[in-house]
N, C-alpha and C positions, 0 to 999 in steps of 0.2 A: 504494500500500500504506500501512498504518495505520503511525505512528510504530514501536509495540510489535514488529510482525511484521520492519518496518526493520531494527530493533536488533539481534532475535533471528537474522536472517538476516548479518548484520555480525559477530555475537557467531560465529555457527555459523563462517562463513569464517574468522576470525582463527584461532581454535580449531584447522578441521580442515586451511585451506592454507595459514595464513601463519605458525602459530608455529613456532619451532625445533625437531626433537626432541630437543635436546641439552638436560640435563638433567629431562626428563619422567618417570614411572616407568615403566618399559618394559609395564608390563601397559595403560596407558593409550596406548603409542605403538602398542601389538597394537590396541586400539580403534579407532585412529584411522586404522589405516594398515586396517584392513576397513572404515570407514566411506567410506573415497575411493575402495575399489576397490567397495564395493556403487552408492556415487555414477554411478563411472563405466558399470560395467553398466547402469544403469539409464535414463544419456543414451542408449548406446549401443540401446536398445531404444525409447528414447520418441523416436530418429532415426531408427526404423525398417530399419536394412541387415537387424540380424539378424531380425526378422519377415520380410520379404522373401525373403531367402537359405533359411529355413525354409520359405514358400511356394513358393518354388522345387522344393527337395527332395519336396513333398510330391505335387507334379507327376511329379515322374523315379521317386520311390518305385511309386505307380500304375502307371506303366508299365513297372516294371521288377522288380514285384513278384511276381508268378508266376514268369518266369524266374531271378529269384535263388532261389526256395524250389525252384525245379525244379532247379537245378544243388547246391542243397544239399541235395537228397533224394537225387542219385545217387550224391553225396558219402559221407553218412550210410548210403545202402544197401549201398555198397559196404563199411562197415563194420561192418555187420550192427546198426545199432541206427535205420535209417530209420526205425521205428514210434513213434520218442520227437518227431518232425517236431511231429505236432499239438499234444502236451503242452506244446509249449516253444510254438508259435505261441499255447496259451491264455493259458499265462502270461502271456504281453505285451498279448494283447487282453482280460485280466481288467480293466482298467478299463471295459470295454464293458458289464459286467453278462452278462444274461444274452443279449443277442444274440451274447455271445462264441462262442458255441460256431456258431453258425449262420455266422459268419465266418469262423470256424477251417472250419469243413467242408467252407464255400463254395471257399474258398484253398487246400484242401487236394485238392479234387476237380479244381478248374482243372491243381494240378500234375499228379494221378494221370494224367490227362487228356491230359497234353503228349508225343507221340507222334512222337518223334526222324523217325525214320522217315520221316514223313508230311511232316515239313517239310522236309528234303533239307539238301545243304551250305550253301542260302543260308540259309535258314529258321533254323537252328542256328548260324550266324555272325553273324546278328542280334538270335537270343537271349544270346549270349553279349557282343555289341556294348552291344547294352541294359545288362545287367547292369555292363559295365565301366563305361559310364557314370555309372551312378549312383554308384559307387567315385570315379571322377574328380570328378564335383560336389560330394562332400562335402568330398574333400580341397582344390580351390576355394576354399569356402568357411570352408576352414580356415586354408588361405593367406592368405586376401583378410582375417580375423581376425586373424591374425599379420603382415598388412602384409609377407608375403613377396612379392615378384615374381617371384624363380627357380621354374623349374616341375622337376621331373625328367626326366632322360631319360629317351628312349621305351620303352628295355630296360628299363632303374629301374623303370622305372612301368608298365611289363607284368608283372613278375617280383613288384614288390607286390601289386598287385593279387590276383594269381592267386596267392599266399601269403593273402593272405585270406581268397579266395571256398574256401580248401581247407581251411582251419585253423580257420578259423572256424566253421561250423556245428558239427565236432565236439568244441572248445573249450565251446560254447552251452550242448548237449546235454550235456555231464560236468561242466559247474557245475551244470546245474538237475537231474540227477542224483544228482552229491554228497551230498547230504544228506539225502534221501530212502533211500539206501543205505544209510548209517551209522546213519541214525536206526532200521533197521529190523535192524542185526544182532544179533546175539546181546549179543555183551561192553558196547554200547552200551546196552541192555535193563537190565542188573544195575547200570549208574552209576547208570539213570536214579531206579532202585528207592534209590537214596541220598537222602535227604532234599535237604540245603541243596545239594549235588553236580547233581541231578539238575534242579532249578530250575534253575539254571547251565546246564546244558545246554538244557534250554528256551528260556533266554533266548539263549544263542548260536543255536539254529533260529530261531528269530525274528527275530534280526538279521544272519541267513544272506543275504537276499535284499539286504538295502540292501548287506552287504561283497562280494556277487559282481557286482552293479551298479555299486557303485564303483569297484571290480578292473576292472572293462570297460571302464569309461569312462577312467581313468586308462592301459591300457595301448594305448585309441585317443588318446588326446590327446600321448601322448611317441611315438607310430609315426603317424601320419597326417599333420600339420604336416611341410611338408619345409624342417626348420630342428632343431636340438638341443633339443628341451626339457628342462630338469630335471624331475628325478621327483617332487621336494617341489610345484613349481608342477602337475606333472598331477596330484598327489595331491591338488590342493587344487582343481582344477578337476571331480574325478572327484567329490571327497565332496559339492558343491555339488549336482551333476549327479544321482549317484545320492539325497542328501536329494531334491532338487526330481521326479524320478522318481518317488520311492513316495510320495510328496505328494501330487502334482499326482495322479497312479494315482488316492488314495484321494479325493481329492475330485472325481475326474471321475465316479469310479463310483457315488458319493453322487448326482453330477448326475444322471445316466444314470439311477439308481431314481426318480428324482422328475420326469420329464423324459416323460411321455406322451404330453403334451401335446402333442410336437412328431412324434409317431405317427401323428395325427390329423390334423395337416399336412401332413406329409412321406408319410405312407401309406410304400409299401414302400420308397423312399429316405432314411427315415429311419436304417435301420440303416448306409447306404452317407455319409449326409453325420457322423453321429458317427463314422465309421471314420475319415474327414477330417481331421473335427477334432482326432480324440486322434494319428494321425501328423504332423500340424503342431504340438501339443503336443510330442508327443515331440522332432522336429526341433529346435525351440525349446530344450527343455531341455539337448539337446546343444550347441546353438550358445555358449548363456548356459557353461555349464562352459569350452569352449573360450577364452571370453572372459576366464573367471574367471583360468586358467590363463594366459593372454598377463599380464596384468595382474598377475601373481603374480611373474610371470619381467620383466617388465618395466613397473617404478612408475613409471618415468618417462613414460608415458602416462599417467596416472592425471590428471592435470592437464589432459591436452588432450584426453583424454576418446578415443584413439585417432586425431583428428582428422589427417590427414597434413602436418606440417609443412612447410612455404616460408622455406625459406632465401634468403639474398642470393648474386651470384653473387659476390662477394668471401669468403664463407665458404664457399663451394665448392672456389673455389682455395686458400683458404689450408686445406682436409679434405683437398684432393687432394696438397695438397706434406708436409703432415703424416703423411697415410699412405704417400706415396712415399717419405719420409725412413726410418717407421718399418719399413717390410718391407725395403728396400733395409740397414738396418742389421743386422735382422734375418738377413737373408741374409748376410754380409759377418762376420755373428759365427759362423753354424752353428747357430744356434737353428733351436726348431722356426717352422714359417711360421706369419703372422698369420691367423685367422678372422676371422668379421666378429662373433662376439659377443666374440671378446676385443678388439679392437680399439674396439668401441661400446664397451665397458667403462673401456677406456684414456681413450679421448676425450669419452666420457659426452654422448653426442650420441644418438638417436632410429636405430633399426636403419633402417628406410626410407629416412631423409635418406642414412645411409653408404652403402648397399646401391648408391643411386642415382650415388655417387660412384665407388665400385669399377669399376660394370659400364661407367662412363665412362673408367676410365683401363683396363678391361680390353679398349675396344672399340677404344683409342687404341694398343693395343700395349704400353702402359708395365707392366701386371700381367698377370699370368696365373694362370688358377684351378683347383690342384692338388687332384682329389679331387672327389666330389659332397656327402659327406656328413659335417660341413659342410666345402664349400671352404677350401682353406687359400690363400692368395696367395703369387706369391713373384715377380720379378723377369721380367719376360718376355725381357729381352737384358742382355748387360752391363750395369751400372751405369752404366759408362765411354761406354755410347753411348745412352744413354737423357737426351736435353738437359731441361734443366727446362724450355725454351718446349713440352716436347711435353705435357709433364705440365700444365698452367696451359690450351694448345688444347682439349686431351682435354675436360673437362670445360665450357671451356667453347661446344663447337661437340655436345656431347650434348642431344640434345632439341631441337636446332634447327629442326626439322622441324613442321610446312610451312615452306618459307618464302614468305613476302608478297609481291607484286609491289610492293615501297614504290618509289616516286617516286624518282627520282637526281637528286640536288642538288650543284652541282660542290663548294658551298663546306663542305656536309654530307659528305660524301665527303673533301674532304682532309684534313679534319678527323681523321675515324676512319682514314685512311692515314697520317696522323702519329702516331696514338696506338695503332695496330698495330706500324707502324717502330720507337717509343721500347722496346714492352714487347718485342719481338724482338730487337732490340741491346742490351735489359738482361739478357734472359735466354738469348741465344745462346750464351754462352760458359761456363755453368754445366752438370754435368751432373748426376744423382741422385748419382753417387758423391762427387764435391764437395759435395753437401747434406749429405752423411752423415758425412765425415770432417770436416766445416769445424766442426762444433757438435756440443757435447752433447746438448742436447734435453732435454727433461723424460722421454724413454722409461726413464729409469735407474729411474723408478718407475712405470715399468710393469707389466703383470702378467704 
């Protein structure tokens, strides 16, 4: 690279990852602190997962796309408004132009089409299979973006789902009704006949579509992640998602009018590979929100771009006797129990590194995890019989798997049997509750 571009690249990093924000003007640290989190979305797509996880999706959506409009037609019929089904499928495939409607009718006919009956109890449990599944892959993929490795249990996560697949179509249907309702009653009529009033109103229908796109997306991003999200961070990953939504919409649909040429190529697969395209668009824009929103709730990725941290196994045990101290005090005061976001908070360490710790001292016996949602931790036996060598093993005999058929070496070997003996007679005689009464700790400022 040229000197100039060097410098400016040097000048860029001091600027956005190495100065202090302490004394900055807070409207420039609002700059800067969206300039690392646009950064990092942006590795995070030029690495490709989220493309990927998006092609994914666009796979399971195809397949699984009649079946869901089918089970949300019976949904909708059952409450007397199934005939709003196509309205709302044009809506979404209004980026298509004008093959939207041949799509919609196409979709709409397949559902009309799906004849319970005819496919019997297995037929109908594999419609219904399907449709979960694609519920299950996005939440995946939402996990695997929030770097969660807890999955839900299996009740959890039938009971969500099927809260969804119920709720949702006629949630769909009464936003894209809303305002079409209002706008056409009477008392709304006489505002609108108000001059500077009735502008106002105009412009709120106008900006009806991108607030109930946002409202959506923000109220999947705080319920789909199985972890607590705050509502400022889905808010901010919702407003991204819905902006890039009727965005991305309006210039796809620009494409799509100018785009004949590929009619002439594709002959009648043209309309099926733009349908493709704009559900992997779509996918895509939910993924990038979701990301926005991780990255909101948690800047201390921002730097590593999401990348999964590798710690030393001596920072392990000294995470694992830290957290063993802090819940076991916890416990021993009456306090409420530690989660794992207030605890990453306390220790200001990467959720994934702690997470990895916990589930190691919870496999060891030493914690146990009170609750699904989020887990709270709390002591799995006495304090009094809980030794610190169990806590220090825990962690570090997690993940040991495979193990290598290595060589045995007599002198290799005594070696590591004398430096198993020393840290076992150092720590035989201590228990959690002796870590907890013997020192203060820095937890006095905790949170």
């Amino acid at each position: 690279m040229s000197g100039p571009l060097q410098r400016a690249l040097a000048a860029y990093r001091r600027v956005v990852w190495e100065t202090d924000a302490a004394g900055r003007p807070p409207l420039l640290n609002l700059g800067i602190r969206a300039v690392r989190l646009g950064q990092a979305v942006v590795v995070d797509l030029r690495e490709g997962q989220l493309t990927l996880r998006a092609m994914s999706l666009v796979y399971t959506t195809l397949l699984s796309l009649v079946p869901l409009l089918a089970f949300a037609f019976s949904v909708l019929k059952g409450l007397g408004v199934h005939n709003q089904l196509q309205p709302a499928l044009l809506q979404i495939l209004a980026p298509l132009g004008e093959n939207a409607k041949d799509v919609a009718a196409q979709i709409t006919g397949f559902v009309e089409r799906v004849n319970v009956k005819v496919l019997g109890t297995v037929g109908v449990a594999f419609l219904i299979f399907t449709v979960l599944s694609l519920v299950h892959k996005v939440e995946d993929a939402f996990n695997a973006i929030w770097h969660i490795r807890r999955t839900r249990g299996l009740a959890q996560r039938f009971a969500g789902y099927l809260s969804v697949l119920l709720i949702g179509p006629f949630l769909v249907v009464a936003a894209l009704g809303l305002t079409a309702s209002l706008m056409s009653t009477a008392l709304m009529q006489k505002v609108l006949a108000i001059g500077p009033l009735g502008d106002l109103v105009h412009l709120g229908a106008r900006l009806a579509p991108y607030l109930m796109v946002t409202a959506a997306f923000t109220v999947t991003y705080i319920f789909i992640p199985n972890t607590r999200v705050r509502p400022l961070a889905a808010l901010a990953g919702g407003l991204v998602a819905g902006l890039l939504w009727e965005s991305v919409g309006w210039m796809f649909g620009a494409f799509v009018v100018g785009s004949t040429k590929y009619t002439a190529i594709y002959s009648g697969f043209a309309i099926l590979v733009l349908f493709m395209v704009w559900v992997f668009l779509c996918w895509l824009i939910v993924l990038i929100g979701a990301a926005v929103a991780f990255y909101v709730q948690h800047p201390e990725y921002q730097r590593t771009r999401g990348v999964r941290q590798r710690v030393s196994q001596k920072t392990r045990e000294r995470l694992a006797l830290l957290v063993a101290h802090a819940v076991g005090r916890r416990h021993l005061e009456g306090g409420d129990p530690w989660t794992v976001d207030a605890l990453g908070r306390w220790l200001r360490v990467p959720a994934d590194v702690l997470d990895e710790v916990l589930q190691a001292l919870e496999a060891g016996h030493v914690l146990l995890a009170a609750g699904d949602d989020p887990p709270a931790y709390v002591p799995a036996r006495d304090l009094g019989r809980i030794p610190l060598v169990e806590v220090v093993e825990a962690v570090r005999e997690a993940g040991d798997a495979p193990r290598y058929p290595l060589p045995a070496e007599a002198a290799v070997e005594s070696v590591l049997e004398r430096l198993g003996g020393a840290r076992t007679h150092t720590l035989s005689e201590g228990t959690v509750r002796d870590l907890v009464e013997d020192g203060s700790g820095p937890e006095d400022d905790a949170p």
